[in-house]
MMTF fields as JSON, N, C-alpha, C and O atoms, coordinates in Angstrom:
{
  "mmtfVersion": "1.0.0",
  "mmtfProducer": "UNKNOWN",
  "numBonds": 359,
  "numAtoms": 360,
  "numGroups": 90,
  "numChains": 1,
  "numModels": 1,
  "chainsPerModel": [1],
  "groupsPerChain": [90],
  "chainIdList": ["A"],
  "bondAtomList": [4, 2, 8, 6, 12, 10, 16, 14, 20, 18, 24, 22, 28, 26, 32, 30, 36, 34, 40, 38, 44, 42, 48, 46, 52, 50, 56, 54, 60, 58, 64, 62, 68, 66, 72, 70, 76, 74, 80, 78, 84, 82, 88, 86, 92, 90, 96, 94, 100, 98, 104, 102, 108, 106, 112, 110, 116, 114, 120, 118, 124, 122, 128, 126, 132, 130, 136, 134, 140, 138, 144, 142, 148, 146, 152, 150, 156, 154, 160, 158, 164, 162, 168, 166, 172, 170, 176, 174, 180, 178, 184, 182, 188, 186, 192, 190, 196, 194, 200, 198, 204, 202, 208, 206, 212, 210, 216, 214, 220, 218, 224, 222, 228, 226, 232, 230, 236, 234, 240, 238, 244, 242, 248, 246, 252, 250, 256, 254, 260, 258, 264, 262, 268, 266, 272, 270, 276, 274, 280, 278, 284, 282, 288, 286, 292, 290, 296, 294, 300, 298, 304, 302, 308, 306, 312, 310, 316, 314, 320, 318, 324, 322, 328, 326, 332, 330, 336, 334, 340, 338, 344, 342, 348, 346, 352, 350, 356, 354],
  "bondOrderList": [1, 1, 1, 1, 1, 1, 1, 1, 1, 1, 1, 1, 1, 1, 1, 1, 1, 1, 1, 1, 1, 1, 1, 1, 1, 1, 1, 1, 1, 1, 1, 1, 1, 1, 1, 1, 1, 1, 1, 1, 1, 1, 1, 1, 1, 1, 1, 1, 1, 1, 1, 1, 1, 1, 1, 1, 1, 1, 1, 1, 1, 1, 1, 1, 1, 1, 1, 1, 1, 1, 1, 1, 1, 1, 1, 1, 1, 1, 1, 1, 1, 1, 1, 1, 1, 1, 1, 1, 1],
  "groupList": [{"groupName": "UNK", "atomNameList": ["N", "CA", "C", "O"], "elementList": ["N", "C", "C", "O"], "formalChargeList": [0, 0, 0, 0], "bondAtomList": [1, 0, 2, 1, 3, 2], "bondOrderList": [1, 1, 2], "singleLetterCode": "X", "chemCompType": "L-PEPTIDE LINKING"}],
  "groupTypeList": [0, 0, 0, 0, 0, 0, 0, 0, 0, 0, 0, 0, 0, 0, 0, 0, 0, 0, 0, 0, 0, 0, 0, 0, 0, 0, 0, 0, 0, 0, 0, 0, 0, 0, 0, 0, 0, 0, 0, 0, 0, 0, 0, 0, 0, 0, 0, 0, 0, 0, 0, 0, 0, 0, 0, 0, 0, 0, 0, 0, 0, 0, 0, 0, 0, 0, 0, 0, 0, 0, 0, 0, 0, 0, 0, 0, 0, 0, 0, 0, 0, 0, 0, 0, 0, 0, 0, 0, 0, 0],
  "groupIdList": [1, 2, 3, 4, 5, 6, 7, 8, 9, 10, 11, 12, 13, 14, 15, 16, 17, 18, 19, 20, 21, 22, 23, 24, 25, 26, 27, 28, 29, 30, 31, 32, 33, 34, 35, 36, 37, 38, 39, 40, 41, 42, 43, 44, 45, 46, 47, 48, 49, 50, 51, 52, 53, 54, 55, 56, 57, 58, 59, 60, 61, 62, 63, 64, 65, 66, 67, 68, 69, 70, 71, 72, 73, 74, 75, 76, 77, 78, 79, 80, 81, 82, 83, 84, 85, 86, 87, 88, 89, 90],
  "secStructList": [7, 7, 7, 7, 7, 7, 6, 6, 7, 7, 7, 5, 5, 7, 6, 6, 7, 3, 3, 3, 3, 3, 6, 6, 6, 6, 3, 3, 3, 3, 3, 7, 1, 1, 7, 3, 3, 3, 3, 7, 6, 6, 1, 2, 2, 2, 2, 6, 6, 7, 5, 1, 1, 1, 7, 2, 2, 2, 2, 2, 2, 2, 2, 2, 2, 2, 6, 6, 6, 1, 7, 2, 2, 2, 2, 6, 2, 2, 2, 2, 2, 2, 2, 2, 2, 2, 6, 1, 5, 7],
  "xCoordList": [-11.176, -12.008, -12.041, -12.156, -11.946, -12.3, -13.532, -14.497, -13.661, -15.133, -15.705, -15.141, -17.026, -17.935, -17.317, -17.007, -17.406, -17.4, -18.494, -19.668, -17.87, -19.208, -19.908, -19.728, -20.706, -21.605, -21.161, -21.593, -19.631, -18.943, -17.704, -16.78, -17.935, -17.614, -17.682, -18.638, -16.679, -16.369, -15.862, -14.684, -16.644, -16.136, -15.561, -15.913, -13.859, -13.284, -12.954, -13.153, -12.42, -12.208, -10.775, -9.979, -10.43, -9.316, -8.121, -8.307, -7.018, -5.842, -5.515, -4.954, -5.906, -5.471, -6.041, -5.73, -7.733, -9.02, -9.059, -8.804, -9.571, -10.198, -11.305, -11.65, -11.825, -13.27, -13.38, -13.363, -13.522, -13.362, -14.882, -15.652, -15.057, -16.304, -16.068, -15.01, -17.103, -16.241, -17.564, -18.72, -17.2, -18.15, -18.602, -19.431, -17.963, -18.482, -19.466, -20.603, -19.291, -20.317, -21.287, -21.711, -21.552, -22.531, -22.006, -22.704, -21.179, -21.257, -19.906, -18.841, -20.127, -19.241, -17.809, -18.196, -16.77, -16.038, -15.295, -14.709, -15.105, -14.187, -12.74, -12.744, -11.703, -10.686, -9.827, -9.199, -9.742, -8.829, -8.203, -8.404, -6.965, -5.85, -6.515, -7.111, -6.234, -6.592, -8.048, -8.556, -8.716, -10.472, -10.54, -9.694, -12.141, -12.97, -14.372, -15.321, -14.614, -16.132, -16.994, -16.626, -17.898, -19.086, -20.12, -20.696, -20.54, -21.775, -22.357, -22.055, -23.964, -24.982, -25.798, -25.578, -26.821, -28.185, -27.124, -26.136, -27.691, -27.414, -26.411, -26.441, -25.422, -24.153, -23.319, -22.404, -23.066, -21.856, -21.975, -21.106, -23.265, -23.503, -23.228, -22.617, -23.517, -23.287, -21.88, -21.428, -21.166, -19.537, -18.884, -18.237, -19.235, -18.919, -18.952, -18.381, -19.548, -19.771, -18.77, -18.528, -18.218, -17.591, -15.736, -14.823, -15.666, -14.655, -13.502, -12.356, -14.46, -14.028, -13.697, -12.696, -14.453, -15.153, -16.655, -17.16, -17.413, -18.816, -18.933, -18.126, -19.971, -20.063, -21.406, -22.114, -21.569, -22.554, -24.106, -24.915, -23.835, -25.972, -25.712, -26.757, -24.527, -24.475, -24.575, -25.069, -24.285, -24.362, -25.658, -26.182, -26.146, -27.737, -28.508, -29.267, -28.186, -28.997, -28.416, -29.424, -27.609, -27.077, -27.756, -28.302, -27.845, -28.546, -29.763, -30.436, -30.735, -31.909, -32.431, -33.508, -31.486, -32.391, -32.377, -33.469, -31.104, -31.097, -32.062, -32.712, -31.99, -33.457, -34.616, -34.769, -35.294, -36.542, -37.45, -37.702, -37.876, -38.106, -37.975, -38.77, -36.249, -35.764, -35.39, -35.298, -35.238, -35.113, -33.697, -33.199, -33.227, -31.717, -31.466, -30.681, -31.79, -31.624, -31.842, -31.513, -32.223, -32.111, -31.085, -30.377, -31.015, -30.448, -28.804, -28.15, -28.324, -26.998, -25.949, -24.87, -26.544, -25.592, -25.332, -24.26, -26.211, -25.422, -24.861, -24.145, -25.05, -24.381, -22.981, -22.064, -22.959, -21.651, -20.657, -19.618, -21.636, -20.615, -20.51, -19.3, -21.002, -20.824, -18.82, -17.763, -19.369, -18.06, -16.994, -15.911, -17.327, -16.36, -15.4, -14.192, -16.482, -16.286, -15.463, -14.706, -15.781, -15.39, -13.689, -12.679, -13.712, -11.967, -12.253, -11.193, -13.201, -13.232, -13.185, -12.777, -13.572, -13.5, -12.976, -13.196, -12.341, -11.744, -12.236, -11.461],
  "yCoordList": [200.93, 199.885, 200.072, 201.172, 199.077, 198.911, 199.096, 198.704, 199.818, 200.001, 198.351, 197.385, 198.592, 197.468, 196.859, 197.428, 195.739, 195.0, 195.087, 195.096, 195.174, 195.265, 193.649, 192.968, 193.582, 192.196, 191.063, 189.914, 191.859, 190.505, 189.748, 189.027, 190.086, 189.84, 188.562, 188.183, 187.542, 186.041, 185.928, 185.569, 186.231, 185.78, 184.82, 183.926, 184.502, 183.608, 183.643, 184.712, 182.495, 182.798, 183.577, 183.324, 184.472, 185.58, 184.26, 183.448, 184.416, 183.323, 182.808, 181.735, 183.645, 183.039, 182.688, 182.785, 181.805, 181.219, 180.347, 180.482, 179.118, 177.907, 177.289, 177.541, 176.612, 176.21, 174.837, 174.201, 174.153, 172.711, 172.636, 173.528, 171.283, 170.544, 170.341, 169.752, 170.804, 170.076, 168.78, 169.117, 167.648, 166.538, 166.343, 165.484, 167.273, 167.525, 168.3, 167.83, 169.383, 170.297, 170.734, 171.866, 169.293, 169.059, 170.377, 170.488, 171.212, 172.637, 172.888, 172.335, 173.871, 174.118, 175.446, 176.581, 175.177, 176.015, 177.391, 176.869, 178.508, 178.833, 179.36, 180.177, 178.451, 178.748, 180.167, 180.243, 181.208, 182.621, 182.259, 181.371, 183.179, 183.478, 183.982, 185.03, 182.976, 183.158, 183.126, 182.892, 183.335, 182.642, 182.229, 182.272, 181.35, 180.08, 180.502, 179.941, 180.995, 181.66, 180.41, 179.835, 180.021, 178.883, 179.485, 180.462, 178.785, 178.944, 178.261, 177.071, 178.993, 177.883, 178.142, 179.126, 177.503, 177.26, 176.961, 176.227, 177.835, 177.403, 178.601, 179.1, 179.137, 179.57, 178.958, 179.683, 177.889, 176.855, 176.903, 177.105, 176.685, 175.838, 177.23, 177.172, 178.457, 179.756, 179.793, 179.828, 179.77, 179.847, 179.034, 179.35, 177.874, 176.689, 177.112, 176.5, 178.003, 178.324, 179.405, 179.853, 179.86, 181.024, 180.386, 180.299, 180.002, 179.384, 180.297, 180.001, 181.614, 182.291, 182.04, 182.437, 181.522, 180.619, 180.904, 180.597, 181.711, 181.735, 183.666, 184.302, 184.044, 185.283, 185.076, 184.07, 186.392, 186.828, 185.851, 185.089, 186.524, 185.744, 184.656, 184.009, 183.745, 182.279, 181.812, 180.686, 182.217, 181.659, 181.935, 181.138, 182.766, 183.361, 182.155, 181.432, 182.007, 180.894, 179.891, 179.747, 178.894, 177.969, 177.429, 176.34, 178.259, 178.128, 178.464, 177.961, 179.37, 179.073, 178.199, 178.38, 177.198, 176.097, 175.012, 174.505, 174.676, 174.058, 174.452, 173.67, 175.54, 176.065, 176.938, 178.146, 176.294, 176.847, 177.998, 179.095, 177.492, 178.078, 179.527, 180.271, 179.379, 180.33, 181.796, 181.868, 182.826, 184.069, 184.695, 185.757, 183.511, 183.891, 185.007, 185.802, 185.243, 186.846, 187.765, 188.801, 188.099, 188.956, 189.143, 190.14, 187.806, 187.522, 186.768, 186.349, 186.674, 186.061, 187.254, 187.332, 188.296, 189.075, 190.306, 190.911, 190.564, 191.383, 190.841, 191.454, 189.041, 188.481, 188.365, 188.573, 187.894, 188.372, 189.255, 189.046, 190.649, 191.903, 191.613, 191.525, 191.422, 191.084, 190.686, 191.22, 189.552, 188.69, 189.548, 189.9, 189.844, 190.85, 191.788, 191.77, 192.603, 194.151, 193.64, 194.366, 192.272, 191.721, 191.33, 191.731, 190.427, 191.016, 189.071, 188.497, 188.303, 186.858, 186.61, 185.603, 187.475, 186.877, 188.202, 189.379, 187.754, 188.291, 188.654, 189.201],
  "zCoordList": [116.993, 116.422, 114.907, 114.367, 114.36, 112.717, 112.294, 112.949, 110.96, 110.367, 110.809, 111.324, 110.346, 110.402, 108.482, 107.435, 108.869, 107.377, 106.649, 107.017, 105.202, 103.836, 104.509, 105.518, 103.362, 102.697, 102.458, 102.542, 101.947, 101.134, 102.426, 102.053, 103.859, 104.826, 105.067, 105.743, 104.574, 105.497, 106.413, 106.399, 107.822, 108.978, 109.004, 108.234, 110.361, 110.514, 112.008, 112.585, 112.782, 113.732, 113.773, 112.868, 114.74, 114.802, 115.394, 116.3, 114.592, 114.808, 116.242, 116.464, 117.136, 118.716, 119.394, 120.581, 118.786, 119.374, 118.267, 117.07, 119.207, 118.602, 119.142, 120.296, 118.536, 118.939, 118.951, 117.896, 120.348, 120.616, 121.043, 121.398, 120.893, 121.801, 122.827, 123.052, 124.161, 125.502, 125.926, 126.181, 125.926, 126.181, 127.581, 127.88, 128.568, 129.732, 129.535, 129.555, 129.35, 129.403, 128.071, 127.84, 127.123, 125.978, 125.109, 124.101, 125.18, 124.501, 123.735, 124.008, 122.668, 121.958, 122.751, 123.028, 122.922, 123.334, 122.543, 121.595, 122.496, 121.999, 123.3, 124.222, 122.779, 123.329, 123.139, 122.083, 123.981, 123.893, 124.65, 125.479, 124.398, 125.624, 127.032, 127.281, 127.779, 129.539, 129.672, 130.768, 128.684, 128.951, 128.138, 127.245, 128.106, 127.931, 127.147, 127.695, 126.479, 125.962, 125.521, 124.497, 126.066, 126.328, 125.67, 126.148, 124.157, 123.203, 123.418, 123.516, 123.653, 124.112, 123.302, 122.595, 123.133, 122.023, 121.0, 121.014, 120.038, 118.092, 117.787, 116.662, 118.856, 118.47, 118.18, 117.787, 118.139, 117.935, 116.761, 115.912, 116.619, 114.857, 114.279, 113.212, 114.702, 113.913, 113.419, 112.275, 114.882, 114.475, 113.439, 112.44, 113.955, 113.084, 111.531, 110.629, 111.425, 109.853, 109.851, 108.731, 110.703, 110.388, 109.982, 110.803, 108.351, 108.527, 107.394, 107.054, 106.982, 106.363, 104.726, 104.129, 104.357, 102.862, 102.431, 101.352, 103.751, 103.227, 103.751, 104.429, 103.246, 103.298, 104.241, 104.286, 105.032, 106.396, 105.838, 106.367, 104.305, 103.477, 103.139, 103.214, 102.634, 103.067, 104.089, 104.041, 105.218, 106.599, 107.063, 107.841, 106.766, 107.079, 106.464, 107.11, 104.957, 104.024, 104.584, 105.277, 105.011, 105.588, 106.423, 106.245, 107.695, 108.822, 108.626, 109.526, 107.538, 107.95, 106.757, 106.189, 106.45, 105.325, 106.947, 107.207, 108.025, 109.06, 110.35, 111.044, 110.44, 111.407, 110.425, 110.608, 109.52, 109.344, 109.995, 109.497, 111.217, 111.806, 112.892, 113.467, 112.747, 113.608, 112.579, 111.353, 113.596, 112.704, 112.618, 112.993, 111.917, 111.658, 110.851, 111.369, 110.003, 109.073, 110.025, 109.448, 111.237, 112.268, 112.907, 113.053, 113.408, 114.855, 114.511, 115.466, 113.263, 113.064, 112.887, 113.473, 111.837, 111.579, 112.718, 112.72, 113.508, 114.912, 115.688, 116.48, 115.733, 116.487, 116.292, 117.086, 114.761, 113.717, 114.496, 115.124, 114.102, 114.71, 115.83, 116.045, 116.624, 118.049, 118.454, 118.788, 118.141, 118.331, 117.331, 117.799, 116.033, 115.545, 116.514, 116.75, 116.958, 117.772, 119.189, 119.834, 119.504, 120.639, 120.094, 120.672, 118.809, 118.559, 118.514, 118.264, 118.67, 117.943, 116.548, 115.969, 116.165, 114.417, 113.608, 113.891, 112.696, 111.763, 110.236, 109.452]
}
């Protein structure tokens, strides 16, 4: 596994996943080789930002000027690593 990324970390999606809308199932997709990974709630809109142009505290500030309310400065950047460590984003 790769260190964890600095600050100045612009997540992107990793070249052999893409991220479609599926209008059946109201939800954002990301397409991998041989599976289907299904974002529900306000992950879509997370990824969606991940276009590798904005850094982890733009996307943090991004999304919480769009959810006010929610506690994105918590809950975005482990999610971040998450999908990182998982080998989705780059």
């Amino acid at each position: 596994m790769t260190a964890a990324p600095g600050a100045d970390w612009r997540p992107a999606l990793a070249p052999a996943i893409v991220r479609r809308y599926d209008r059946v199932r109201d939800r954002d997709l990301l397409l991998l080789p041989e599976r289907v990974g299904v974002l529900t709630g306000s992950a879509g809109a997370v990824v969606g930002l991940c276009d590798g142009s904005r850094s982890v505290p733009d996307i943090v500030e991004e999304l919480a000027e769009r959810f006010p309310d929610a506690p994105v400065a918590t809950d975005v950047p482990p999610f971040l690593e998450r999908l990182r460590r998982e080998g989705w984003l780059r």
